[in-house]
PyMOL Python script that loads the backbone (N, CA, C, O; Angstrom):
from pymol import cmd

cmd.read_pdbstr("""\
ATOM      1  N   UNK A   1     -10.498  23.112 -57.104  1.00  0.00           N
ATOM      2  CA  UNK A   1     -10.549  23.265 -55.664  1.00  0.00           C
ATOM      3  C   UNK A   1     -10.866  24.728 -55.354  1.00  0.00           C
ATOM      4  O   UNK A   1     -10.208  25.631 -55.871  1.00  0.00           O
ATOM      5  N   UNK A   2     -11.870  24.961 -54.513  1.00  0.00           N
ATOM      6  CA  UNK A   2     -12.232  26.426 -54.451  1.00  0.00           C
ATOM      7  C   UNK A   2     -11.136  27.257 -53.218  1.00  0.00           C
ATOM      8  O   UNK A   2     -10.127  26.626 -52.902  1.00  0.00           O
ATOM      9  N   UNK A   3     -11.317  28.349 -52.701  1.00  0.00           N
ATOM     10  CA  UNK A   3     -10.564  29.022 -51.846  1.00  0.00           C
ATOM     11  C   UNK A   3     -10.991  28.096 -50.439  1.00  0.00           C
ATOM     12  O   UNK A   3     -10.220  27.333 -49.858  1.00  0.00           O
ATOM     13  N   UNK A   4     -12.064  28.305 -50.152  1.00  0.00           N
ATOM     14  CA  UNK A   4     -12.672  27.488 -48.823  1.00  0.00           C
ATOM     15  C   UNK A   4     -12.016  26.793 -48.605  1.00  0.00           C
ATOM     16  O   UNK A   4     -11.607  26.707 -47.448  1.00  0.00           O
ATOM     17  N   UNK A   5     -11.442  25.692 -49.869  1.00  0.00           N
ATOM     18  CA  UNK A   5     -11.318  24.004 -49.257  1.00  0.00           C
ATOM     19  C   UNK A   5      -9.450  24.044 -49.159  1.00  0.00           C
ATOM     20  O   UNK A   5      -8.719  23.270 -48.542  1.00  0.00           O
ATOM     21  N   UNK A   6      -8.972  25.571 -50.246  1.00  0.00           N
ATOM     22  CA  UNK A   6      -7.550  25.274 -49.631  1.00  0.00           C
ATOM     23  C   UNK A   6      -7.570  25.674 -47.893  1.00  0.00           C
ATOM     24  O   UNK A   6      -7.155  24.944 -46.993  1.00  0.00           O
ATOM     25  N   UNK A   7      -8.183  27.059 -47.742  1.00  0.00           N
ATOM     26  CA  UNK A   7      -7.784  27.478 -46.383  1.00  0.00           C
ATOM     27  C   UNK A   7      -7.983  26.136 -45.373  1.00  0.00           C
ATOM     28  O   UNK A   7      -7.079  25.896 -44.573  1.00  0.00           O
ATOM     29  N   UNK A   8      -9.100  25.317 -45.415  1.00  0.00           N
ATOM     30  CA  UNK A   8      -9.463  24.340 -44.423  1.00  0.00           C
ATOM     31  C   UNK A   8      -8.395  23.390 -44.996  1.00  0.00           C
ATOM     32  O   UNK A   8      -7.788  23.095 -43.966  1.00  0.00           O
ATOM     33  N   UNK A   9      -7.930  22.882 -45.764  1.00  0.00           N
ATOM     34  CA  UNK A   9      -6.826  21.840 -45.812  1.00  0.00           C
ATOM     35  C   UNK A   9      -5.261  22.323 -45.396  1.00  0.00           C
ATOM     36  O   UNK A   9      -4.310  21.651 -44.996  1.00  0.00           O
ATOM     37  N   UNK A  10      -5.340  23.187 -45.552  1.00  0.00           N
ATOM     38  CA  UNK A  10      -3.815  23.953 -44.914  1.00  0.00           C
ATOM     39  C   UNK A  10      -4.214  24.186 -43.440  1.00  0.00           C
ATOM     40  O   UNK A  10      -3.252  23.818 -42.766  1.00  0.00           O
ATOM     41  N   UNK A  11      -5.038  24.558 -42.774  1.00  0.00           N
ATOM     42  CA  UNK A  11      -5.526  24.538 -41.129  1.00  0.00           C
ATOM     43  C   UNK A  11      -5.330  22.746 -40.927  1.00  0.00           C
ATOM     44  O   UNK A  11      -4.373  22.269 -40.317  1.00  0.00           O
ATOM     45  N   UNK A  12      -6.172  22.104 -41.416  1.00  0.00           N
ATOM     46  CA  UNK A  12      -6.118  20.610 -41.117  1.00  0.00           C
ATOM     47  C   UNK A  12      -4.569  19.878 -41.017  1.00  0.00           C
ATOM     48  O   UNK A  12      -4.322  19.005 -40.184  1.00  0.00           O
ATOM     49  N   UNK A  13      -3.721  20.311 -41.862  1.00  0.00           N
ATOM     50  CA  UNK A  13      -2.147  20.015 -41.937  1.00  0.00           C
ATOM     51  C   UNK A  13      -1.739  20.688 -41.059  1.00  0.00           C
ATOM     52  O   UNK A  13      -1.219  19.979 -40.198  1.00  0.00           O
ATOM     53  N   UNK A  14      -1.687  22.412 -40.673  1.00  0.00           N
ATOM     54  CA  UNK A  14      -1.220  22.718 -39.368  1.00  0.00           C
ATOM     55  C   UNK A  14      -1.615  21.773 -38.005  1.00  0.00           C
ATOM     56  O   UNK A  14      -0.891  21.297 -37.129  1.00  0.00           O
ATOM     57  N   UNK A  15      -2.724  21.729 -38.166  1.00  0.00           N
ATOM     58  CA  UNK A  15      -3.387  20.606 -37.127  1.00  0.00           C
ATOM     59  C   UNK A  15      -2.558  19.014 -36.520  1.00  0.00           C
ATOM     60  O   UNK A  15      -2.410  18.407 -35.460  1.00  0.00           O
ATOM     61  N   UNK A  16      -2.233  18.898 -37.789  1.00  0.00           N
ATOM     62  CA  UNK A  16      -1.535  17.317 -37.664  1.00  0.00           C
ATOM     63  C   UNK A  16      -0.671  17.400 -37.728  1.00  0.00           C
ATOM     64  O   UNK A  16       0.027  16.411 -37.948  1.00  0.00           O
ATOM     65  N   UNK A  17       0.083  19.175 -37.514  1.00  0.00           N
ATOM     66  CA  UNK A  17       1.757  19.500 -37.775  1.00  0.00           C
ATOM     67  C   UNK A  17       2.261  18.936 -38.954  1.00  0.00           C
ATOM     68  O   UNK A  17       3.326  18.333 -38.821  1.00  0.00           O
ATOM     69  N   UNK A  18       1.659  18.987 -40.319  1.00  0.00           N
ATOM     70  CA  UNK A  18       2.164  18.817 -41.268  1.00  0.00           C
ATOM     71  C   UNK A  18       2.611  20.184 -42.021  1.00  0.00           C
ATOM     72  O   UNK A  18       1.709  20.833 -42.550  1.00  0.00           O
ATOM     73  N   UNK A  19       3.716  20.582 -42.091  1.00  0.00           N
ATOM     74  CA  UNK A  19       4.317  21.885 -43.101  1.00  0.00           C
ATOM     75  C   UNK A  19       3.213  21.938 -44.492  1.00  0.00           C
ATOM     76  O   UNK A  19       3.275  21.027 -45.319  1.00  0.00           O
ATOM     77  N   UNK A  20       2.286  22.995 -44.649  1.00  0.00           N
ATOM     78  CA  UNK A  20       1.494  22.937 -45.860  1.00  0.00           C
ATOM     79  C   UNK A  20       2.228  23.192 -47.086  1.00  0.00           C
ATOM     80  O   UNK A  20       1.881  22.917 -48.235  1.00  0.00           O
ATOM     81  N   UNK A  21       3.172  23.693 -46.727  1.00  0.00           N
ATOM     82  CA  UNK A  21       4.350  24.268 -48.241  1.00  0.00           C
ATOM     83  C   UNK A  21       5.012  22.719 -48.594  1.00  0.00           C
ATOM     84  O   UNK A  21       4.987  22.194 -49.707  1.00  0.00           O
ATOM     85  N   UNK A  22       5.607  22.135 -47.351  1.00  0.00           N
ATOM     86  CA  UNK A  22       6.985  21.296 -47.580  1.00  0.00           C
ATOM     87  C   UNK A  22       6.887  19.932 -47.353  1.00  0.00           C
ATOM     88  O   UNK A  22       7.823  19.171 -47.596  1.00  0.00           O
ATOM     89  N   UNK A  23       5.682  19.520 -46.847  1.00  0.00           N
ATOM     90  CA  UNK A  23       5.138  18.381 -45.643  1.00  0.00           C
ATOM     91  C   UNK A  23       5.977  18.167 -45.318  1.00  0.00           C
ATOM     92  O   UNK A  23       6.277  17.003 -45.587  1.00  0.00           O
ATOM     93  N   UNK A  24       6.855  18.802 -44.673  1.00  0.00           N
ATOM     94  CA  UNK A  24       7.901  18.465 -43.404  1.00  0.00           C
ATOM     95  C   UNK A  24       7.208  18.438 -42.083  1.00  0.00           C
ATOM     96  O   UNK A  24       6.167  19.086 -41.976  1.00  0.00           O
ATOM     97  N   UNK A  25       7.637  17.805 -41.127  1.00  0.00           N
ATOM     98  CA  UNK A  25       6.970  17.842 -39.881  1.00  0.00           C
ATOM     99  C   UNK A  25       7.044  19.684 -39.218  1.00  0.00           C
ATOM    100  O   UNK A  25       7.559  20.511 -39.971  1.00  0.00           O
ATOM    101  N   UNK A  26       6.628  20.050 -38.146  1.00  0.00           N
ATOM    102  CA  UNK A  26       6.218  21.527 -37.853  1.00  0.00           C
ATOM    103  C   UNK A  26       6.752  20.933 -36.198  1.00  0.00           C
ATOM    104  O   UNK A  26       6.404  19.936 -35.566  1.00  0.00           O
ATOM    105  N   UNK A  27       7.817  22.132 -35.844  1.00  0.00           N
ATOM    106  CA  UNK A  27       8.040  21.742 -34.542  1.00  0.00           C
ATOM    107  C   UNK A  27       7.612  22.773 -33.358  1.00  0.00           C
ATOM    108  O   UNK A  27       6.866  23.572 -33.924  1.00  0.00           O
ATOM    109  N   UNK A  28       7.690  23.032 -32.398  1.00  0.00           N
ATOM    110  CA  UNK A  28       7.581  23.953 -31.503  1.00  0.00           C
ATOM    111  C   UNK A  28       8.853  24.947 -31.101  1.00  0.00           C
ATOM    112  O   UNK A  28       9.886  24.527 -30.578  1.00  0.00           O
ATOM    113  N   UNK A  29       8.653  26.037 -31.364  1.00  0.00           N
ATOM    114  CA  UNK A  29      10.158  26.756 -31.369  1.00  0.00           C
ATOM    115  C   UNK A  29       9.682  28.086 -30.250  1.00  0.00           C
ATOM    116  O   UNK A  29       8.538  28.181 -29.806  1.00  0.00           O
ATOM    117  N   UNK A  30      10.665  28.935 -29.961  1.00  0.00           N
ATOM    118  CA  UNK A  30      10.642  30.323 -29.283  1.00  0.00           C
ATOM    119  C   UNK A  30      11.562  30.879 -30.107  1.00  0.00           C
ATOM    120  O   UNK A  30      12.575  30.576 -30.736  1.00  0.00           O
ATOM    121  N   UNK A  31      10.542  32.201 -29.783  1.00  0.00           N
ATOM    122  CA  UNK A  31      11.424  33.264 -30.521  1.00  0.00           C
ATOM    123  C   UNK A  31      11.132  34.728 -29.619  1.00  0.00           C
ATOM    124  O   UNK A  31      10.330  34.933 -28.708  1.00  0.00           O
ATOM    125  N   UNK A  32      11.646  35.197 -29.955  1.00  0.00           N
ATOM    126  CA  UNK A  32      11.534  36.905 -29.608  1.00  0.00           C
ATOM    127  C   UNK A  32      10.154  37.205 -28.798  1.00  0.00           C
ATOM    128  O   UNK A  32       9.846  37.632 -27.685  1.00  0.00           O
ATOM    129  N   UNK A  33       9.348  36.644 -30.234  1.00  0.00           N
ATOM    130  CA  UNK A  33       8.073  37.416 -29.459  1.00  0.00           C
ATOM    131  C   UNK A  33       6.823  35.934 -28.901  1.00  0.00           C
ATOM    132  O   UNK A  33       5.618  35.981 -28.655  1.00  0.00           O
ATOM    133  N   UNK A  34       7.749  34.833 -28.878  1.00  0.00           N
ATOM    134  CA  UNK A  34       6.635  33.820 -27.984  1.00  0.00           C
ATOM    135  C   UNK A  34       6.800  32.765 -28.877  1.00  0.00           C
ATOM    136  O   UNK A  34       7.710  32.732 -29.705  1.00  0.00           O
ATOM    137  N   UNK A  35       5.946  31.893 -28.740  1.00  0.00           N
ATOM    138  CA  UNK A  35       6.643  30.575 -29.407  1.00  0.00           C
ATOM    139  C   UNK A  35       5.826  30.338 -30.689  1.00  0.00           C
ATOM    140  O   UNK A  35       5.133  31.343 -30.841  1.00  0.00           O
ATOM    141  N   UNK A  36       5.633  29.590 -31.528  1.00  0.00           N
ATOM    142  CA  UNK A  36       5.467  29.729 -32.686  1.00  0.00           C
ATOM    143  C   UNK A  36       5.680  28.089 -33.169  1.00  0.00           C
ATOM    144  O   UNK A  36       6.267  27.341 -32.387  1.00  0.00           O
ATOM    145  N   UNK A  37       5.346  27.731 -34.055  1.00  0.00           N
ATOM    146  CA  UNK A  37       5.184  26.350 -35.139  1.00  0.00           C
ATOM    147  C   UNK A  37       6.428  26.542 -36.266  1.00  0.00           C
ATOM    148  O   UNK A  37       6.102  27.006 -37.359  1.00  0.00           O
ATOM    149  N   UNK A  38       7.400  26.306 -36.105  1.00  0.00           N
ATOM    150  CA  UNK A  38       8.313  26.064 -37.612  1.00  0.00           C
ATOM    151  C   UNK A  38       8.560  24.998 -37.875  1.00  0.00           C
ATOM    152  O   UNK A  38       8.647  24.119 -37.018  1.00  0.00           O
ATOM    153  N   UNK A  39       8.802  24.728 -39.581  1.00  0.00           N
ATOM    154  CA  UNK A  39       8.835  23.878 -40.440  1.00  0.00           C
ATOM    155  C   UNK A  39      10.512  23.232 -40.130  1.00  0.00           C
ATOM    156  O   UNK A  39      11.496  23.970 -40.179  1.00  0.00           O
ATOM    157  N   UNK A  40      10.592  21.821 -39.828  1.00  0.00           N
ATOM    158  CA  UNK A  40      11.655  21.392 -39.352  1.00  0.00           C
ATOM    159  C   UNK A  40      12.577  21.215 -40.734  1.00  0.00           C
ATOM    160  O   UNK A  40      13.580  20.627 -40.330  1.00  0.00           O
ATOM    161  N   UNK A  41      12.684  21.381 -41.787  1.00  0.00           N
ATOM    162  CA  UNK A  41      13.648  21.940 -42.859  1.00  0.00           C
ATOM    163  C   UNK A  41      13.481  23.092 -43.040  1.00  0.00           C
ATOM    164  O   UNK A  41      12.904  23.451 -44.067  1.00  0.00           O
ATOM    165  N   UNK A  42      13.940  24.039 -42.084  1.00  0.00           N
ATOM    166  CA  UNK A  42      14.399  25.457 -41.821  1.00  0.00           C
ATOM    167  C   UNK A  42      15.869  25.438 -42.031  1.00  0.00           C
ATOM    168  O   UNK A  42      16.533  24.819 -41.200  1.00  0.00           O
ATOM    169  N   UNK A  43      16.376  25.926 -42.853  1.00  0.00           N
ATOM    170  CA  UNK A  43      16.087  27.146 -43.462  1.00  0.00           C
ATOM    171  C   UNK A  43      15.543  26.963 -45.048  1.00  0.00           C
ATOM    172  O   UNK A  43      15.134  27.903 -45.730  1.00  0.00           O
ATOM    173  N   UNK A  44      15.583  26.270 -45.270  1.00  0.00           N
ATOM    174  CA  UNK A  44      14.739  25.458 -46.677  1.00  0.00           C
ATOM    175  C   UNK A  44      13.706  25.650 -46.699  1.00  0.00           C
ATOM    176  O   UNK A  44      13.296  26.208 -47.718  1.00  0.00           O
ATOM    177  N   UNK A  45      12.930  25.387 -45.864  1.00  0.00           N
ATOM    178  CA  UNK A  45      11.483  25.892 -46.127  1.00  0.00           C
ATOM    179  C   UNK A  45      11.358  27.144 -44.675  1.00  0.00           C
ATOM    180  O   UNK A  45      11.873  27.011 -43.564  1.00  0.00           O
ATOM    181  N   UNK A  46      10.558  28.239 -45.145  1.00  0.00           N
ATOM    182  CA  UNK A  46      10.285  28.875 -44.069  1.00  0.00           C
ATOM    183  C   UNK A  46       9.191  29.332 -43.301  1.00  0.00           C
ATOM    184  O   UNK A  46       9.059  30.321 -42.579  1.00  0.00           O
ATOM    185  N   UNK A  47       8.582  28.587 -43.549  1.00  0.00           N
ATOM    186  CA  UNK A  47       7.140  28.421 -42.750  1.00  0.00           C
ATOM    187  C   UNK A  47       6.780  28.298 -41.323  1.00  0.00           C
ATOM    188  O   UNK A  47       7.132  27.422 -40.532  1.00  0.00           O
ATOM    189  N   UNK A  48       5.986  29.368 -41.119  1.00  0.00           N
ATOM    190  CA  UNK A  48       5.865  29.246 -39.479  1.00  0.00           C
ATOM    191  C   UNK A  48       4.208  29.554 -39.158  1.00  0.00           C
ATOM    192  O   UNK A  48       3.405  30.089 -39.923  1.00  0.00           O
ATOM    193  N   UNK A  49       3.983  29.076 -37.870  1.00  0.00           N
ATOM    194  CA  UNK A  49       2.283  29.699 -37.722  1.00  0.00           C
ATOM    195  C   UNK A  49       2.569  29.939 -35.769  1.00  0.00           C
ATOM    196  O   UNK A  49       3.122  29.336 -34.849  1.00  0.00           O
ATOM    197  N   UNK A  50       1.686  31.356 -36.012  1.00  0.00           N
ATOM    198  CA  UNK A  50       1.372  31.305 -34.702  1.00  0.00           C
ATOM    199  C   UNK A  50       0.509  30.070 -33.923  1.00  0.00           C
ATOM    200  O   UNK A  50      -0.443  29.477 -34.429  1.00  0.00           O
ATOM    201  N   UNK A  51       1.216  29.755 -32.206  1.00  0.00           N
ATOM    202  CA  UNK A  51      -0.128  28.528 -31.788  1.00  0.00           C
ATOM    203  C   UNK A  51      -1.071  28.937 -31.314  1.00  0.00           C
ATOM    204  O   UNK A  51      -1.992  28.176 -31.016  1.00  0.00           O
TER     205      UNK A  51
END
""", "prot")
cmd.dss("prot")
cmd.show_as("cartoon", "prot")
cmd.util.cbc("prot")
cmd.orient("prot")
């Protein structure tokens, strides 16, 4: 699998709110500095993306 096809398959899973680390679902959260995508087995997995 080359670099290209991970970056576009990890965008495509953010997309469908799939956690690319954990495939846990990705929820909508706030924080400090605005809201953000985290991985709903937090603190277990800690994955987040700006929206």
């Amino acid at each position: 699998m080359s670099i290209r096809n991970k970056g576009r398959n990890r965008n495509d899973a953010i997309e469908k709110k799939i956690c690319p680390n954990c495939s846990g679902q990705l929820v909508n959260r706030t924080g400090p500095y605005g809201n953000f995508l985290g991985c709903s087995n937090y603190p277990k997995c800690r994955f987040n993306s700006k929206l």
